[in-house]
C-alpha positions in Angstrom: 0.0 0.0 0.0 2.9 2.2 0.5 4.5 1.4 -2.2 1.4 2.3 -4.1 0.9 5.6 -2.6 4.9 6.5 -3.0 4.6 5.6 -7.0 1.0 7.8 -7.2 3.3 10.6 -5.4 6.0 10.4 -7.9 3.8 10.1 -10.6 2.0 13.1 -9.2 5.3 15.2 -9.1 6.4 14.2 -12.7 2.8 15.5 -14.1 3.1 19.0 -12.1 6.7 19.1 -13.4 5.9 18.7 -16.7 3.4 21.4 -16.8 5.4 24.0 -15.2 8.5 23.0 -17.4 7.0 22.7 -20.8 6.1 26.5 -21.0 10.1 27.1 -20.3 11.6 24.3 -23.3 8.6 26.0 -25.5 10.3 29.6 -25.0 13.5 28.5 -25.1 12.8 26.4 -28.6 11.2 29.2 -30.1 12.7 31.2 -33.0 11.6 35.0 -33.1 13.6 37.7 -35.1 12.5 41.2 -34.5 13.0 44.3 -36.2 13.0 47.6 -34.3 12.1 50.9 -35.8 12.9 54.1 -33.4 11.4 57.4 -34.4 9.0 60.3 -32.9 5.6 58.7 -32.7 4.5 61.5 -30.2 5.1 65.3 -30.1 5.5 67.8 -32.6 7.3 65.5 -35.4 5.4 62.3 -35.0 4.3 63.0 -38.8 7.7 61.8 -40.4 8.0 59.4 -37.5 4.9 57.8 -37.6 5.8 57.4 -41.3 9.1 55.6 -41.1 7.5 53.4 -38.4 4.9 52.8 -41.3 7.4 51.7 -43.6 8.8 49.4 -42.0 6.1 48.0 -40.6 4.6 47.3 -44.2 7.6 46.1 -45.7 8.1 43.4 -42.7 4.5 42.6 -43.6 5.5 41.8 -47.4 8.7 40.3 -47.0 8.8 38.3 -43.4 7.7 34.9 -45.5 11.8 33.3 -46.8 12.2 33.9 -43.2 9.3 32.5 -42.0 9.6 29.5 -44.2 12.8 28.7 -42.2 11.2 28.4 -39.6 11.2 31.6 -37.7 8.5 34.2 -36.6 9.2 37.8 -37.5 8.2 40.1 -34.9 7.9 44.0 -35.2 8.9 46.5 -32.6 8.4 50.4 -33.1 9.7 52.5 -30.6 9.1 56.3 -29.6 12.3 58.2 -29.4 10.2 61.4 -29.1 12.7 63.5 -31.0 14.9 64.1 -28.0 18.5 62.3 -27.5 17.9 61.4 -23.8 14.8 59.3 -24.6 16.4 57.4 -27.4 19.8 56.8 -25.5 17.4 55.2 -23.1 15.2 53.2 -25.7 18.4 52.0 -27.2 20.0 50.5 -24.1 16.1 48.7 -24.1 16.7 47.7 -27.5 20.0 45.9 -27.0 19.0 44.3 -24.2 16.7 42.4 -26.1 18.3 39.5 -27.8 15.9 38.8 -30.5 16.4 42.3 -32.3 18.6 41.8 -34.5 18.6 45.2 -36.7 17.0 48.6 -36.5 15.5 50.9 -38.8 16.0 54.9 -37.6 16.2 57.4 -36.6 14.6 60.7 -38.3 16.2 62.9 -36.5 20.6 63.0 -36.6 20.8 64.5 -33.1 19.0 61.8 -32.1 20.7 58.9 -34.2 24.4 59.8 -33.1 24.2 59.2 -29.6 21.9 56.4 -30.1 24.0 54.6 -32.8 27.0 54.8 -30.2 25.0 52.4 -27.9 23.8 50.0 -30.7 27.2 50.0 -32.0 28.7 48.6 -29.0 26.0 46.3 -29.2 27.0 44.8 -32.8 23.6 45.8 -33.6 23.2 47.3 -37.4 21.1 50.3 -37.6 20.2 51.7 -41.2 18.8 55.3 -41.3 16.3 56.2 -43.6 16.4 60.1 -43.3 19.6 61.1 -41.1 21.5 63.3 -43.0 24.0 64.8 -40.7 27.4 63.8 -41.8 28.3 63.0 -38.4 26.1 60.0 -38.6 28.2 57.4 -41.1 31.8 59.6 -40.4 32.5 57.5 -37.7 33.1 54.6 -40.0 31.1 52.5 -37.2 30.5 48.9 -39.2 26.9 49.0 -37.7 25.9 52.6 -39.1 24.1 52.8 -42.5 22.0 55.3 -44.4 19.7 54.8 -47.3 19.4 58.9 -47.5 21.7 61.3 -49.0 24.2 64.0 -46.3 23.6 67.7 -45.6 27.2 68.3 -46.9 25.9 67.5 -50.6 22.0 68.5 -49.4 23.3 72.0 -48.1 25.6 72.5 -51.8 22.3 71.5 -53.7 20.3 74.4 -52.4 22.8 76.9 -52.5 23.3 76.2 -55.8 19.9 76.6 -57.1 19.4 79.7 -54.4 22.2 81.3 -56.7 21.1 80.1 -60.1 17.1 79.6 -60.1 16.5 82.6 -57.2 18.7 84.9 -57.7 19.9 85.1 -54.3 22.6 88.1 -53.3 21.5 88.5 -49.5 20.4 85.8 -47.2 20.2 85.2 -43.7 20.3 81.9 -42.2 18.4 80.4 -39.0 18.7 76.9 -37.7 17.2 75.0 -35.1 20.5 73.9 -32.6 20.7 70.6 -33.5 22.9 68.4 -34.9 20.7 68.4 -38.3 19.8 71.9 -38.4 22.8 73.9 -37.4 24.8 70.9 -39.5 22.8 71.8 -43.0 22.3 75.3 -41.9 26.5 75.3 -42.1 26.7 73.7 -45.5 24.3 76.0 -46.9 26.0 79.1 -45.9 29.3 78.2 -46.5 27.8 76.9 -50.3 26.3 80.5 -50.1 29.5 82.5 -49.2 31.6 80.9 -51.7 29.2 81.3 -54.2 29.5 85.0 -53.8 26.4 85.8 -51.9 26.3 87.9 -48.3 25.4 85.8 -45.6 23.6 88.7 -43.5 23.5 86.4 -40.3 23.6 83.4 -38.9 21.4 82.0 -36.2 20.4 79.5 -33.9 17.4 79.3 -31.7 15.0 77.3 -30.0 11.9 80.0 -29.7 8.9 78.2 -31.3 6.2 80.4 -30.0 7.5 84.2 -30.3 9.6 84.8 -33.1 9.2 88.6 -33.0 13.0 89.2 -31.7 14.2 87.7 -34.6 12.1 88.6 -37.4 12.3 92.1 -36.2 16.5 92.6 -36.9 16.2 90.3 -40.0 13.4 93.2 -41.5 15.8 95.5 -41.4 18.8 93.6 -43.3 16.3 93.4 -46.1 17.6 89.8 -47.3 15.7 88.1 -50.2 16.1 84.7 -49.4 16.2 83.3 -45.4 17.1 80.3 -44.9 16.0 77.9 -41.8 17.8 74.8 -40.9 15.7 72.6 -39.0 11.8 70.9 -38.7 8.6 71.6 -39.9 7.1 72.5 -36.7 8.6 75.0 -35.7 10.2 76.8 -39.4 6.1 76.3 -40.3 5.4 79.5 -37.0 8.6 81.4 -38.0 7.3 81.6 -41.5 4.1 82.3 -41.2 5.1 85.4 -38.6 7.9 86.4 -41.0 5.2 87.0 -43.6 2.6 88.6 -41.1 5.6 90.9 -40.6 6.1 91.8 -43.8 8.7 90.1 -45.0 9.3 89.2 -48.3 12.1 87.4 -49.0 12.1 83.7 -50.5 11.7 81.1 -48.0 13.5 78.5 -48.5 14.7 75.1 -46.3 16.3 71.6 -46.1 14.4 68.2 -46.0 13.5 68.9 -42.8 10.6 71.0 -43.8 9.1 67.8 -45.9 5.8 67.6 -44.1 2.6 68.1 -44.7 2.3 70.2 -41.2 4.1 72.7 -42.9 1.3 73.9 -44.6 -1.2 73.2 -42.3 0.3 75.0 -39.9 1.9 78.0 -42.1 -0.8 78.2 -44.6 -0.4 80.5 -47.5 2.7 81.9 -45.9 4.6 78.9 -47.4 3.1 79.2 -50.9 6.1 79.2 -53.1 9.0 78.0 -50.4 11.5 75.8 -51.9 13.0 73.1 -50.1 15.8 70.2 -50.9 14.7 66.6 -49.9 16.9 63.4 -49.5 13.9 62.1 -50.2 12.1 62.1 -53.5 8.6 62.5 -54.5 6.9 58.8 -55.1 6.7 60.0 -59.3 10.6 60.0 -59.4 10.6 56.2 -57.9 9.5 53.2 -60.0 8.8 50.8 -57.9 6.5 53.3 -55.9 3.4 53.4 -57.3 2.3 50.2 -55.7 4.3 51.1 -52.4 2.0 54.3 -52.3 -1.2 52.5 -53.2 -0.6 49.4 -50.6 0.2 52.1 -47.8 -2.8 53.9 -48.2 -5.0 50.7 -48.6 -3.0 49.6 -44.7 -2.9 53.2 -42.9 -5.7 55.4 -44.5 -3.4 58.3 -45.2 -0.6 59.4 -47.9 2.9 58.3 -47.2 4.9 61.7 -46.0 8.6 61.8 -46.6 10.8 59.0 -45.6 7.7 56.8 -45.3 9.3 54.8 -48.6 13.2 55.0 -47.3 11.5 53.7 -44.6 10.4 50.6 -46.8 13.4 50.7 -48.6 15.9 50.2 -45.3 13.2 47.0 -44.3 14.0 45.6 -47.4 17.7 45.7 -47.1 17.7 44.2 -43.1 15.4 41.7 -44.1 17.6 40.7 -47.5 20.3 41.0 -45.2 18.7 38.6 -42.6 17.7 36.2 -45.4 21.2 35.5 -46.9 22.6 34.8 -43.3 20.1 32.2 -42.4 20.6 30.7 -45.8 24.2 31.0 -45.6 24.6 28.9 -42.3 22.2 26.6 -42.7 19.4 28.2 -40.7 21.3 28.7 -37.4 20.0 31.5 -35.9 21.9 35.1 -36.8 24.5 36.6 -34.7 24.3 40.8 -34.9 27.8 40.9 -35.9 26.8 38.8 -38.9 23.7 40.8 -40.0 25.4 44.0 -39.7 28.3 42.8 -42.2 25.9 41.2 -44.7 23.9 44.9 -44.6 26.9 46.4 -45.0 27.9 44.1 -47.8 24.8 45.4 -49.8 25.5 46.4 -53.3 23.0 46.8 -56.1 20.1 45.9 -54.3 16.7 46.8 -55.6 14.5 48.9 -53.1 11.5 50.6 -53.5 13.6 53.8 -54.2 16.0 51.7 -56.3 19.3 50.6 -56.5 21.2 50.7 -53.1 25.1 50.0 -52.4 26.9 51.1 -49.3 30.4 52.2 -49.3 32.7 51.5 -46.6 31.5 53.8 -44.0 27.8 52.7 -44.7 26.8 56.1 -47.0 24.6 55.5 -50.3 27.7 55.6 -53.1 25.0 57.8 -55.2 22.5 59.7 -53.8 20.1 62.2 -55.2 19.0 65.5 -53.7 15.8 67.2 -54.7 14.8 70.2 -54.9 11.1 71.2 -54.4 8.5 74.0 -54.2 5.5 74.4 -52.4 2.4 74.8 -54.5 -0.4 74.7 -52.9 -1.6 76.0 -48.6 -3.7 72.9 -49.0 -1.9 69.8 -46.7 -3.8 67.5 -49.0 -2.1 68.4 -51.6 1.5 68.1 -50.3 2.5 65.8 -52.9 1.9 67.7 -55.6 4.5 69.7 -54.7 7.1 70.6 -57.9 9.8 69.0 -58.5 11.7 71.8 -60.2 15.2 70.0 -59.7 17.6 67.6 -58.6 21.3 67.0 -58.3 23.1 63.6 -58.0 26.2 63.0 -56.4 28.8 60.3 -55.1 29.2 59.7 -51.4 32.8 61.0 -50.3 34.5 57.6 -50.1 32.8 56.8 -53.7 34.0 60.3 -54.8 37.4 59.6 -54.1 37.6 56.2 -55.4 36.3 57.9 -58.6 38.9 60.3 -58.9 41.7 57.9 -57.9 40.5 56.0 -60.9 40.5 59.1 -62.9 36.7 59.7 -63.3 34.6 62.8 -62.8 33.3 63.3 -59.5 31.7 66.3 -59.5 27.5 66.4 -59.0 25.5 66.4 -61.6 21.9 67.9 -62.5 19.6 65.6 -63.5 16.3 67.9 -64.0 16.0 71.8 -63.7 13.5 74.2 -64.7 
C-alpha cells in the first residue's frame, strides 16, 4: 500500500513538473527575429515618425515569408524616441537588451541617431537610417551605421546652388534649429552660399517656437531676399508664417526637414512658393512606388509623408540581409555581428527607391538630392508639390575612389527648370 501511494506521489510530481517545465523548453525552442524601428511617434514631429514606423512595418508585412519559411516568426517592434537624444539613449539601451532584435531601422532625426548609434554599436547591432543626414552619422566609420538617404554636406551645396542660379539670391540670412541636423545643413548651406559670392547677412540658432518677433524684427531690417532655416517643420512652419505677417518678403527656403505636410497646415499661405531640398524624392521619381503608395494607403488610410518609402526601402535591405545569413549557415539563428556585415555588404540591391550599395563607412555611393517648391496652402495636396530639380552625387568615399580611378566626381543635375 505504501508502495502504491509512494509511485502515485512520484507520478503526481512528474505530471506537475511537466506542466510547469513545458512553457520554459517551449520559450526556449522558439525562433523569433524582431526588427526595431525608433522614431517620434508623439510630439511635434510624429508626422515623419509615424511614417518611417509605417514603412517598416509594411515592408516586414510583405517580405517576413523566406524567413518565415525557415522556420522563424518575424516580430515587429516600433519604438518612440520622441525626438529628444535622452529618450532614445534610453530606448536604445532597451533595445539591445533584447536579444531577438537583431537590426534597427532609424532614426529621423541626426541629433538623435548619433548618440543612439554609439549604444547599438557597442551592441553589434546594425542600424540603417532612412532620413539622417548629418554627416556626423556614417563619419564615424562605425560597421553598424548605414543610411539609405543622401548628407547635408551635398543637401546644403544642392540648395545653395539653385538659391544662386534659379533665385537669384545676393542677401540671405540663415536660421537653424541647434541641433545636430539643423545647425549641421544650416552650415553647409551658408558656407555653399559665401563661396558662391552671396552675403550671408547672419547666422542664427534658436530654439523660440512660440515668439519669433525678436528675430524677425532685426532680419526686416537687413532686407535679405532669401532666409534660410535649418531645422523641422514644426517650428520653421510658426517662424514663416510670422515672417510673412511681418512683412517680410524674401524667398523662404529650407532643407528636408521641412518635408511635411504640417508645414502647410500650420503655415498656410505663408509657405506658398517655399523651396526646399529633400533626401527624399517624390513617389513620381521612384519606379517601384506606385504600388508602395497604393498598398500604404490601402493599410494606414493616409498618404505616405517623406521617408515613409526609405523607410520601406531600409526593411527591405535588413530583411535581405537577414535572409542571406540564415541561408548561408544553414538556418542557425543570426549573430548581430553577422547581419550587420551582410547589410553592410549590400551592393546593387533593388529597393522601392531603387538601386542601393553602401560604401565602406555605410553612406549610399549615389544619392540624389531634390529640390522642391510648395504649390499649394492645401496639406492634402503636399505631394503635388514641384519638382523643379535635382542633383546627384557620389558619397565622399565613392568620390574619391572615382577620382583615384581618374573619373569625374563632380555632381551632376539631373532635371531643372
Amino acid at each position: 500500500m505504501k508502495a502504491a501511494k509512494y509511485l502515485a506521489l512520484v507520478i503526481a510530481l512528474a505530471l506537475v513538473g511537466s506542466f510547469v517545465t513545458a512553457p520554459v523548453a517551449s520559450a526556449q525552442d522558439a525562433k523569433v527575429i524582431k526588427i526595431a524601428s525608433h522614431s517620434p511617434l508623439s510630439g511635434g514631429q510624429s508626422l515623419l515618425g509615424t511614417a518611417i514606423r509605417n514603412g517598416v512595418e509594411l515592408a516586414i508585412e510583405q517580405y517576413k515569408k523566406p524567413i518565415e519559411d525557415m522556420g522563424f516568426t518575424v516580430e515587429f517592434v516600433p519604438f518612440d524616441d520622441q525626438a529628444t537624444p535622452d529618450v532614445g539613449v534610453s530606448n536604445a539601451q532597451n533595445i539591445v537588451n533584447d536579444p531577438a532584435i537583431l537590426a534597427l531601422v532609424g532614426h529621423l532625426n541626426s541629433g538623435v541617431a548619433i548618440p543612439s548609434s554609439e549604444v547599438y554599436n557597442r551592441a553589434d547591432l546594425a542600424m540603417v537610417s532612412p532620413a539622417n543626414t548629418n554627416v556626423n552619422v556614417t563619419d564615424r566609420g562605425y560597421p553598424t551605421v548605414n543610411r539609405v538617404c543622401g548628407r547635408d554636406d551635398a543637401q546644403g551645396a544642392a540648395g545653395a546652388q539653385y538659391a544662386v542660379e534659379k533665385l537669384g539670391s545676393k542677401k540671405v540670412y540663415v536660421l537653424h534649429d541647434k541641433t545636430a541636423y539643423g545647425e549641421g545643413v544650416a552650415t553647409f548651406f551658408a558656407q555653399a552660399m559665401e563661396a558662391a559670392g552671396v552675403e550671408v547677412l547672419g547666422f542664427e540658432g534658436t530654439t523660440e517656437a512660440a515668439n519669433f518677433d525678436a528675430i524677425i524684427t532685426p532680419i526686416a531690417a537687413l532686407e535679405p531676399d532669401l532666409i534660410y532655416f535649418g531645422g523641422i517643420y514644426n517650428q520653421a512652419a510658426v517662424f514663416f508664417k510670422q515672417a510673412r505677417d511681418k512683412g517680410i518678403k524674401a524667398n523662404f527656403m529650407g532643407p528636408d526637414g521641412m518635408d511635411g505636410s504640417d508645414l502647410a497646415k500650420i503655415a498656410g499661405e505663408a509657405v506658398v512658393g517655399l523651396v526646399y531640398t529633400s533626401a527624399a524624392g517624390p513617389a513620381s521619381v521612384y519606379p517601384a512606388a506606385e504600388k508602395f503608395v497604393e498598398d500604404y494607403k490601402a493599410k494606414f488610410t493616409i498618404n505616405p509623408e517623406a521617408y515613409a518609402a526609405e523607410g520601406y526601402a531600409s526593411t527591405q535591405i535588413v530583411l535581405a540581409a537577414i535572409e542571406k545569413v540564415l541561408s548561408e549557415n544553414g538556418g542557425a539563428m543570426p549573430t548581430r555581428a553577422d547581419v550587420a556585415k551582410a547589410i553592410r555588404a549590400t551592393t546593387d540591391f533593388d529597393t522601392v527607391i531603387g538601386k542601393i550599395s553602401f560604401d565602406a563607412n555605410g553612406d549610399p555611393k549615389v544619392a540624389t538630392y531634390y529640390i522642391l517648391q510648395v504649390k499649394n496652402a492645401d496639406p492634402a495636396k503636399w505631394g503635388e508639390n514641384e519638382l523643379v530639380s535635382s542633383v546627384t552625387a557620389p558619397s565622399p568615399l565613392t568620390a574619391k575612389e572615382m577620382m583615384e580611378g581618374g573619373m569625374e566626381a563632380t555632381p551632376e543635375a539631373t532635371k531643372s527648370n
